[in-house]
C-alpha positions in Angstrom: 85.6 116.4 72.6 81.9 114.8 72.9 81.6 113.6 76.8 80.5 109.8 75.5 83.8 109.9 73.2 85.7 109.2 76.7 83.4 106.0 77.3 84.2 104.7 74.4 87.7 105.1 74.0 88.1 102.8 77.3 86.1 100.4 75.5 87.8 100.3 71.9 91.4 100.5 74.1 90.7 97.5 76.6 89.4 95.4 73.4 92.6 95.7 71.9 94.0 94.5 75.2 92.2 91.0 74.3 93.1 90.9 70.8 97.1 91.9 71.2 96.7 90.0 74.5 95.4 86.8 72.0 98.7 87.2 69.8 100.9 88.1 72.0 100.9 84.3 73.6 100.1 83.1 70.7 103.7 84.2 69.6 105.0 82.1 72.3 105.4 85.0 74.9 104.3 83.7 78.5 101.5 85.4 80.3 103.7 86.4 83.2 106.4 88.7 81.1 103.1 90.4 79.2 101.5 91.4 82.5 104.7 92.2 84.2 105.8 93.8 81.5 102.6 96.0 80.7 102.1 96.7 84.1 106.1 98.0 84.6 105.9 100.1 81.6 102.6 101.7 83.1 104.1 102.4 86.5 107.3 103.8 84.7 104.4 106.1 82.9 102.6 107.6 85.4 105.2 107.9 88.2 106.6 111.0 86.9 103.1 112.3 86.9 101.6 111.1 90.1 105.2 111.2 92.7 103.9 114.4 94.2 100.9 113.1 94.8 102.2 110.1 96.2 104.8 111.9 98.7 102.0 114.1 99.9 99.2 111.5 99.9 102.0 109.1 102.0 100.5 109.4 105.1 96.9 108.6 103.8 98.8 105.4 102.1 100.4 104.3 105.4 97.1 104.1 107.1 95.3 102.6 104.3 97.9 100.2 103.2 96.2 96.6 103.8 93.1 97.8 102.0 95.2 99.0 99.1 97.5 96.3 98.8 94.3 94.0 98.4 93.2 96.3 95.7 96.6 95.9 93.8 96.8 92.5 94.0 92.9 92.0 92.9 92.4 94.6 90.2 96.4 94.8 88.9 97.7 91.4 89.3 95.3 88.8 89.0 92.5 90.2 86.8 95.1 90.5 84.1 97.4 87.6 85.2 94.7 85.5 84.6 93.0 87.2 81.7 96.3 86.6 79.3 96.9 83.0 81.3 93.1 82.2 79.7 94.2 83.8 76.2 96.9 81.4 76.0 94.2 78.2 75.8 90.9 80.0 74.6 89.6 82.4 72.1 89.1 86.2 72.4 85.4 85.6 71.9 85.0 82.9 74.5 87.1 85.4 76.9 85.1 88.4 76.6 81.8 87.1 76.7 82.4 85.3 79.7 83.5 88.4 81.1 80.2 90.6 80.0 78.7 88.5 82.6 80.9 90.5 85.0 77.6 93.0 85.8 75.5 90.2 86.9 78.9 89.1 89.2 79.1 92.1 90.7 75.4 92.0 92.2 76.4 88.3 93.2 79.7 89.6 95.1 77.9 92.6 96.9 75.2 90.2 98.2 77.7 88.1 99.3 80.0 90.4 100.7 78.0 93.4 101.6 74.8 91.9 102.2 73.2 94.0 99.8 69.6 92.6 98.7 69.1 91.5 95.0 65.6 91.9 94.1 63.6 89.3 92.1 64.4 90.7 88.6 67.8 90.7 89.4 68.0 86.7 90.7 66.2 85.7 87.5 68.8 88.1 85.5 71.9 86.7 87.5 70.2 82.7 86.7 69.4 84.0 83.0 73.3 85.4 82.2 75.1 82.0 84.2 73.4 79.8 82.3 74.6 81.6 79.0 78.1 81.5 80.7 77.2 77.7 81.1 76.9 77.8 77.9 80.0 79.2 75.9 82.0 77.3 78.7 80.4 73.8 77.8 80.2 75.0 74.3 76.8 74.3 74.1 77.0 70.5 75.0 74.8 69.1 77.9 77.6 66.0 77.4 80.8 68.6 78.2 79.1 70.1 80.9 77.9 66.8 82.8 81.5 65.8 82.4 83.0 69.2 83.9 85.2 68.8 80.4 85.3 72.5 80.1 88.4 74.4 78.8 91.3 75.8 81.3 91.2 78.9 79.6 87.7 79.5 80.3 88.2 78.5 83.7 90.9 81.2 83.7 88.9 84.1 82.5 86.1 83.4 85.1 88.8 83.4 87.9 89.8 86.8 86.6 86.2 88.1 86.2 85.5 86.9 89.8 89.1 89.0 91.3 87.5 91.8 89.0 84.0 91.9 90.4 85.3 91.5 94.1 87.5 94.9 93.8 84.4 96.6 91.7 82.6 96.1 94.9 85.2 96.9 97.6 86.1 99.8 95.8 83.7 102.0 97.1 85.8 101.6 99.9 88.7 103.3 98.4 89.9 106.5 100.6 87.9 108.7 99.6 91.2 111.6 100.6 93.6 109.9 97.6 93.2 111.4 94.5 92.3 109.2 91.5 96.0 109.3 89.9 97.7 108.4 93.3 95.2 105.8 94.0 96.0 104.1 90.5 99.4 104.9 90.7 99.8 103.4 94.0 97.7 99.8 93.1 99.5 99.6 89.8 102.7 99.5 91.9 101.4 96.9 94.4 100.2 94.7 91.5 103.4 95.2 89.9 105.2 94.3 93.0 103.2 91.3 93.6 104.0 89.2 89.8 107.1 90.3 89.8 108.2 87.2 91.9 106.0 85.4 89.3 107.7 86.9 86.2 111.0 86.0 87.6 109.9 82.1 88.9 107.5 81.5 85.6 108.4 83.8 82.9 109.9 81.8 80.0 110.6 84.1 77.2 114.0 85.9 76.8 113.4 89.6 76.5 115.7 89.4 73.3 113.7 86.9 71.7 110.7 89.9 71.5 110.2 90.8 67.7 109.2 94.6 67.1 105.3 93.8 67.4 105.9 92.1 70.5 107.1 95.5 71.9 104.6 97.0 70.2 101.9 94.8 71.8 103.1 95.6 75.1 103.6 98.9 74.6 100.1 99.8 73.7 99.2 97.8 76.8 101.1 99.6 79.0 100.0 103.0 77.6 96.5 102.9 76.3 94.4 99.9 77.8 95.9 100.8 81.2 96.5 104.3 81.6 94.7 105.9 78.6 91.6 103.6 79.5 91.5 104.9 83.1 92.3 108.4 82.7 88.9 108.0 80.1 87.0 106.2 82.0 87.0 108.2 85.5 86.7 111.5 83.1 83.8 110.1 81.7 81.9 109.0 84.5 82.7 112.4 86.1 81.2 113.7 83.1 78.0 111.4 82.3 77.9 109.8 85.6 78.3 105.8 86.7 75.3 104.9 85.8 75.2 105.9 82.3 78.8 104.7 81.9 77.8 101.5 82.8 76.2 100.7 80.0 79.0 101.4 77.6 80.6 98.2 79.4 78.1 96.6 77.1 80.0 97.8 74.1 83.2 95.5 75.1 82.0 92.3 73.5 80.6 94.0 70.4 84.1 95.5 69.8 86.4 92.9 71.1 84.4 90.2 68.4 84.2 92.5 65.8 88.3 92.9 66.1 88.8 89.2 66.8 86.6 88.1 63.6 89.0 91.1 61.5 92.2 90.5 62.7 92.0 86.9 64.2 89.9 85.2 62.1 87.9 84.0 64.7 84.2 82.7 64.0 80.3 82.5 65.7 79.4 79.1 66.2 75.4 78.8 67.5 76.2 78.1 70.9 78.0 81.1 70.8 74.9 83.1 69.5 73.0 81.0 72.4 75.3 82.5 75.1 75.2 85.7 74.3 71.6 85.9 73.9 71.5 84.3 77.2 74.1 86.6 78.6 72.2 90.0 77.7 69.2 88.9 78.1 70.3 88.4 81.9 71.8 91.7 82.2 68.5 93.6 80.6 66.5 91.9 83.6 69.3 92.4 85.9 70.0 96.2 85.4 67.4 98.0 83.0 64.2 96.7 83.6 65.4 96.2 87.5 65.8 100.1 87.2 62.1 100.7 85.7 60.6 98.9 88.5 62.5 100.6 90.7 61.6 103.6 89.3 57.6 102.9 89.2 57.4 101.7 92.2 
């Protein structure tokens, strides 16, 4: 299989996420039982595959533990806790362009966190992308955003995009000893651990009430955007490198619209067009013609 076949894959998988993630609560299932759910049927997955490396990786695990524990409940709990919370009150399109900001958050959280230095082109990239974020979340009205009227679903998503760019940064502080299966096993357990007091305080729906496609939903959660999508992922960045996967991140709103307006019915309204102008525009500065300078200079 063509090496850029697993960057896409990832890409196509974790945009069904939003869309299944969309109809799932629009069904009337809660946010808590779908990530609890997916998360559960993941570990149940991958355990059989990753225990040895688990058992002989335990000591590595014992002496990392508080840094991994923070990565589980970052990356595994809230990210998508909070992503299907913000499905439940806003639109797939509004969810995943305010996460394709998530490149220019990233720089944000390693200034802020590892005092790395941005450099001009990326500040005006970073100011360029939040004010299309601005944008879609005050849909485009100078009235809603003096107000602070946004949507809580919107609010929601940026929560998660902020848990998700804090762990993109820390993890290149992952022990570098685990292998990638028992370092994802091992998180996906934490984050399980961590909403299952949630699932069992907040969840509301009855496991019998689930209809076939509500399996189904949470099914292809479980397998394919969560262990499918990683196992991709890390084999194509071994393959084409991080910096060249990177750029396929750009590919999640193109797909994730593209499916909502198919299956969801969902439209582009001009602020919408606005944003995401805004929003790649910012990341171009930010990342590509940051690199050329770089590169030149």
């Amino acid at each position: 299989m063509p090496a850029f076949i697993y960057l896409l894959l990832p890409i196509f998988f974790w945009s069904g996420n939003y869309i299944l993630g969309r109809l799932t609560v629009s069904n009337g299932i809660d946010p808590f039982s779908i990530s609890f759910l997916r998360w559960s049927l993941a570990c149940l997955i991958i355990l059989p595959f990753a225990y040895k490396k688990l058992w002989r990786e335990r000591s590595i695990i014992a002496k990392n533990w508080p840094l991994l524990v923070l990565f589980g409940w970052l990356g595994i709990c809230n990210y998508n806790l909070f992503l299907y919370i913000g499905l439940s009150t806003t639109t797939v399109t509004n969810a995943v362009l305010l996460n394709s900001i998530m490149p220019v958050m990233i720089l944000i959280t390693a200034r802020l966190l590892l005092g790395n230095k941005t450099s001009w082109l990326q500040n005006t990239g970073i100011l360029i992308s939040t004010l299309g974020a601005i944008t879609i979340v005050s849909r485009g009205s100078l009235e809603t955003f003096l107000h602070l009227s946004f949507s809580q679903g919107d609010l929601w998503i940026i929560t998660a995009a902020i848990s998700w760019a804090i762990y993109s940064v820390l993890i290149a502080k992952r022990p570098k000893e685990m292998s990638l299966i028992g370092f994802f096993a091992c998180t996906a357990i934490i984050g399980t651990l961590f909403q299952a007091p949630l699932f069992f305080l907040f969840g509301h729906s009855q496991l019998t009430d689930f209809t076939v496609s509500n399996w189904g939903a949470i099914i292809y959660m479980g397998l394919f955007a969560s262990i499918g999508a990683f196992l991709c992922w890390n084999t194509g960045v071994q393959k084409l490198g991080a910096a060249t996967a990177g750029h396929f991140i750009h590919l999640l709103p193109v797909f994730s619209i593209g499916l909502s307006v198919i299956f969801l019915g969902e439209q582009l309204l001009s602020f919408h067009y606005v944003g995401i102008t805004l929003i790649f525009s910012g990341i171009f500065v930010a990342t590509i013609l940051n690199k050329k300078k770089l590169r030149t200079a």
